[in-house]
N, C-alpha and C positions, 0 to 999 in steps of 0.2 A: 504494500500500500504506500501512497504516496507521503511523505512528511507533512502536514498540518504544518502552517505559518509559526504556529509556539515551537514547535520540534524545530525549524529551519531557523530560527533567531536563535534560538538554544545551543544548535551545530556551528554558526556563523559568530557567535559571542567567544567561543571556546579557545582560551589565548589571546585575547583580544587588550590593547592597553583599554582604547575608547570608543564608542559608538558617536558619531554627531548624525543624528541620533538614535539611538534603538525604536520609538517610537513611529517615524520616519521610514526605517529597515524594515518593517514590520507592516507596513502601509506599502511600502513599494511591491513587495514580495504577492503582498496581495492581490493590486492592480493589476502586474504581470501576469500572476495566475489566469484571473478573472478575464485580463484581453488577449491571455493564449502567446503574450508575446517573453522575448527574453530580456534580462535585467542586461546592460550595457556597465561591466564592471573593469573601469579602467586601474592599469599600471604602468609608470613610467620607470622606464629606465634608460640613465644618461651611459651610454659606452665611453665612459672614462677610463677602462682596464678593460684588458681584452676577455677574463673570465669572471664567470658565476661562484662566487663560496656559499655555504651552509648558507649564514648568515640571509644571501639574498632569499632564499629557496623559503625561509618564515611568512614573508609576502605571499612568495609563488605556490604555498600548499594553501594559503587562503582562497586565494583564486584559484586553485582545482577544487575547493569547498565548492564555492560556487559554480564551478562549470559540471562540475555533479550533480546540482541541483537543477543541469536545463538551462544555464544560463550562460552566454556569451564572455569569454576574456574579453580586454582590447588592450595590447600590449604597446607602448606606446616607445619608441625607438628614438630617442630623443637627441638624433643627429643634429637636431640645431642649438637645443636649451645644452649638450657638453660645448657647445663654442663659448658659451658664456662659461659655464661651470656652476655646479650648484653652490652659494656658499653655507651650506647647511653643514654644523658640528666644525668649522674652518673658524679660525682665527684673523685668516690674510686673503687676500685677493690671491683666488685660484688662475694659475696661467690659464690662457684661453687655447684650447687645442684646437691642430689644423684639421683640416676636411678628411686630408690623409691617414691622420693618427684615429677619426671615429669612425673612419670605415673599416680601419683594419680590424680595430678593435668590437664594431658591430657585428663582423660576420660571424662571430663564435655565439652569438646571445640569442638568437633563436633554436639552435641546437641546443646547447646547456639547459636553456628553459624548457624544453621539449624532455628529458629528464621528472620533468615534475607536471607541465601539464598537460591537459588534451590536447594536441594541435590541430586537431580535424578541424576543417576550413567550417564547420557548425558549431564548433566550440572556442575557436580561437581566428581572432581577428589583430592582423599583425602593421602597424601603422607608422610611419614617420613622421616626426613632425617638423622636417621641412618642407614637407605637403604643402602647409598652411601657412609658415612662422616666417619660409624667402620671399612668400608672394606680399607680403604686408609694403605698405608704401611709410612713409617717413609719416605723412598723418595717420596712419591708423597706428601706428605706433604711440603718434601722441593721443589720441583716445586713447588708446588701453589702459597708458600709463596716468590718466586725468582719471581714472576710478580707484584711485590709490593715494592713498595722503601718505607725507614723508611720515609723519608722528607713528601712522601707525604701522608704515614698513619700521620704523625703528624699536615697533615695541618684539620683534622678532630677538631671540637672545643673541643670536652671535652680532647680530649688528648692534644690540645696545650695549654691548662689552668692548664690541671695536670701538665706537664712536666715545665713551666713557673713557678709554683709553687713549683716546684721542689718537688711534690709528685708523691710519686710509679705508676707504671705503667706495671702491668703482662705482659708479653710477650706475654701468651697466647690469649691478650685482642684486640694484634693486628691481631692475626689469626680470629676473629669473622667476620669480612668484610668478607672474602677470601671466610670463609663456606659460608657464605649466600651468596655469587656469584655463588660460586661453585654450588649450590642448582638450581639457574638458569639453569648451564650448563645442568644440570645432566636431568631437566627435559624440558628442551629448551623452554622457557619462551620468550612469543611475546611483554609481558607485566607484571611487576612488579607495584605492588601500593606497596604505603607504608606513614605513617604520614611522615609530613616536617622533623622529625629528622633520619629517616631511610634514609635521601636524599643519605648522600658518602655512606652507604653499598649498594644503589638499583645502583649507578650509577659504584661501583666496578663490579655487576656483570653486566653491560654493557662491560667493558672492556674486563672481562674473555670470557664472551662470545665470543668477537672479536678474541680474542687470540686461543679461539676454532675451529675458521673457521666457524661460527654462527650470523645467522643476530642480530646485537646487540640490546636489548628490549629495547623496550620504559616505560622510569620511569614516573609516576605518583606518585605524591605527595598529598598529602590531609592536611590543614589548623590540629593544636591542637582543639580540642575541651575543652575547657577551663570548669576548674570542677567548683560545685557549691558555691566555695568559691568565684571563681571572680579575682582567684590568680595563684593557678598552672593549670596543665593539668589536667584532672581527672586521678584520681587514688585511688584505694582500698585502698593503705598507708597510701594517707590523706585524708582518709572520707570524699571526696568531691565529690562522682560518683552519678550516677543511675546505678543500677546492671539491669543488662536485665531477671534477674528473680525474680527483686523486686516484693511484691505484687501490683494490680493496686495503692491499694491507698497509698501505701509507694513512688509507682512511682509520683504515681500525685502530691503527695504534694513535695518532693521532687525540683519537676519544677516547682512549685510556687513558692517557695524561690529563685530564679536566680533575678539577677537584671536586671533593665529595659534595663540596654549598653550590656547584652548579647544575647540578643532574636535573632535579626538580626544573629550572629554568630550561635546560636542553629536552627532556621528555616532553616536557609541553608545546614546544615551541616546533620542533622536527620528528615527532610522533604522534600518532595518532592512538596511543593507549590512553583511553579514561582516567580523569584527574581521580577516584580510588585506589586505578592498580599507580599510579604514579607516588602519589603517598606512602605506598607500602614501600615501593622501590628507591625510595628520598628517605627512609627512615632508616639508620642503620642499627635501630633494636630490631628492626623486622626484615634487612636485606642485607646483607655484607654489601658493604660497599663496593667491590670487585666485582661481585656474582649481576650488581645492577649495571656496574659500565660496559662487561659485557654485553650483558643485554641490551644496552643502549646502541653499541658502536657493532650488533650486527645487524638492528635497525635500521641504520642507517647504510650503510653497506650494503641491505637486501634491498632498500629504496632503490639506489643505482646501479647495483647490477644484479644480483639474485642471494637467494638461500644458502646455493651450493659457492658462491665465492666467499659469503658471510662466514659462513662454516671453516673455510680453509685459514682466511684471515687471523680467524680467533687460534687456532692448531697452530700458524705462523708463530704469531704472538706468543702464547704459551711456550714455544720451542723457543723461541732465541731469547723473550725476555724472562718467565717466568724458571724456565729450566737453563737458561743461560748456553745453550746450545745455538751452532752457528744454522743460517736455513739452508734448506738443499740445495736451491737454485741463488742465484745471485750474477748483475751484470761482470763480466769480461771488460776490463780493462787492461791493451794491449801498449805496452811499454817497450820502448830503446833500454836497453843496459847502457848500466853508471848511475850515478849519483845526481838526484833531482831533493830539492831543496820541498821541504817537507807542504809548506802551502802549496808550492806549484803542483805536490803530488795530488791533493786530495781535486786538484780543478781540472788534473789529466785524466783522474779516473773516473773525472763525471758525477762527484757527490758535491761538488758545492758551485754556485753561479759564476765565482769570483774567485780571485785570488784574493782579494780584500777578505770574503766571509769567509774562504781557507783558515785567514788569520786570526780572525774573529772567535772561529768555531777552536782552534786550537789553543788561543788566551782561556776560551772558557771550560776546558778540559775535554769538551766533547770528539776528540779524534784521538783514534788507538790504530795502532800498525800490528798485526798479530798478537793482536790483546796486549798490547803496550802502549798506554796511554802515551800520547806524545805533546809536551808541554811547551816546545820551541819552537816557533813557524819557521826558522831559517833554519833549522836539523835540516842536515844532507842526509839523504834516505837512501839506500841502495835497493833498488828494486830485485827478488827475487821470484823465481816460478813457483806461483801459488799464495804468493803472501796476499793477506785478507787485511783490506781497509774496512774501519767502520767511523761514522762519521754521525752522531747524535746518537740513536739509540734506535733508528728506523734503518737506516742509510749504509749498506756495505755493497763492497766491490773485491773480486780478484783478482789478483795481478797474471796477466803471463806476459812475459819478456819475451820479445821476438828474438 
């Protein structure tokens, strides 16, 4: 049977920071019903990095809420609002990126999304918005921007901290709300999600929309997902993420390093178990705390790619972290004989970006050479056939010497 309007508000609440407003959610869902049509539930996203992490995917399981329920994505590609840059959760005026850097960086973000939700061209409507945002003329710009007082772009928090600080503030940085309202208009949005710091742009294009003659959307908010430091949001910046096209066992391990105060926030947030069994599994008089990260990080593992990788990952894990044994498999890294200076080796064998993070990872103890911790990044290494790199606790390589 079909879900009742209180069942669908109920499933659509679930993880939610805020509803503007549940009453509103509740009424639309109705109407839809009633005229046989689908709810128009937009999502922007600026291709400012070329990949998807966890973090984004809390939005993207809302939006398969709703496209389970009958109801239309509209993913909104925001090829022209990354020219600006959003400055949401920023401090400084974000560089503005080239046309080159957002296409590169766009063509991965309907695939990764497509990971988490329906792409059938009846569930998912896939949009640009430089559709709408190059054709604007220098006056319509100035409308947009005459439905907008300074006072109340400033009451946005990163701008009233910069301007308090008496640091700079692009003019252009207060047009970013406006586009992404405008975005709404243009594709008449029932529904906006967005994390908690998207709140004043999802609730500017409520107003536009008013201002349009357009029944104003309902905002959804969704909670940060907090990266695996324990400290910021995740983000690619600060190597704190799970990338949704990590391998299983880069994922799995990965979420085994979270600490025990964030399960409860992770299971809610990238699972779809019932906030009871979650409670039990956050409680460690009632779950070891091990036996629940498990079960967390093959959740998510079974998300992107199945059961049977879930299952290997955890066996992975268990053999080289918990039993401290090396794994079967591991990449080949094929080496010149003689002596290579200890960073250069870890960036010839493919486990780190740089030779900078080489150094990095070595100051901080994480690189061993045949289980011999190495403490010197300029140690001269003699590479031998077979010797085994490891480089954090996820990351090894073998050597063979040509």
């Amino acid at each position: 049977m079909a879900a009742s309007i209180a069942e669908q508000v109920q499933l659509l609440k679930r993880g939610t920071a805020e509803i503007y407003t549940e009453n509103e959610l509740a009424d639309r869902l109705a109407r839809a019903a009633k005229e046989g049509r689908q709810l128009r539930v937009k999502l922007g996203l600026d291709p400012t990095s070329p990949d998807i992490h966890l973090g984004h995917t809390v939005v993207l399981r809302k939006m398969r809420q709703f496209q389970d329920l009958g109801h239309k994505a509209v993913l909104i590609i925001g090829d022209y609002t990354a020219r600006v840059g959003d400055p949401t959760g920023v401090n400084t005026t974000r560089p503005m990126l080239s046309p080159e850097q957002i296409e590169r960086n766009a063509r991965t973000y309907f695939e990764q999304a497509g990971k988490v939700l329906d792409t059938s061209p009846q569930r998912l409507e896939v949009r640009h918005n430089s559709e709408w945002l190059e054709k604007l003329s220098f006056a319509d710009v100035l409308k947009l921007a005459a439905q907008m007082t300074v006072a109340r772009m400033l009451e946005r928090d990163t701008f009233e901290k910069r301007y308090e600080a008496d640091e700079p503030i692009g003019v252009h940085e207060f047009l970013y709300p406006l586009m992404q309202g405008h975005d709404s208009v243009m594709i008449r949005a029932d529904v906006e999600l967005g994390g908690t710091d998207q709140t004043f742009n999802n609730l500017v294009g409520r107003k536009l929309q008013e201002n349009a003659g357009q029944l104003a959307q309902i905002v959804i908010t969704m909670p940060i997902l907090v990266g695996l430091d324990g400290k910021d949001k995740m983000s690619k910046s600060k190597g704190n993420y799970v990338g949704v096209t990590d391998e299983p066992n880069d994922m799995f391990g990965k979420l085994m390093s979270i600490s025990d105060a964030m399960m409860a926030n992770y299971f809610t947030l990238v699972t779809d178990l019932p906030a009871a069994r979650i409670a039990e599994l956050a409680d460690p008089d009632k779950t070891h705390p091990k036996e629940a990260k498990v079960l967390l990080a093959k959740a998510v593992v079974t998300q992107f790619y199945d059961a049977t990788a879930a299952d290997a990952a955890a066996a992975h894990f268990d053999k080289v972290f918990a039993q401290k044994e090396l794994p079967d498999e591991m990449p080949i890294a094929e080496l010149p004989a003689g002596p290579i200076m200890a960073s250069k080796l870890v960036l010839a064998c493919g486990l780190v970006a740089s030779g900078g993070e080489g150094k990095r990872m070595i100051a901080q103890g994480g690189v061993s050479v045949d289980g011999r911790k190495v403490t010197d990044p300029n140690e001269m290494v003699t590479p031998t056939h077979g010797m085994v790199l490891q480089v954090g606790r996820r990351k090894f390589a073998r050597v063979h010497v040509k």
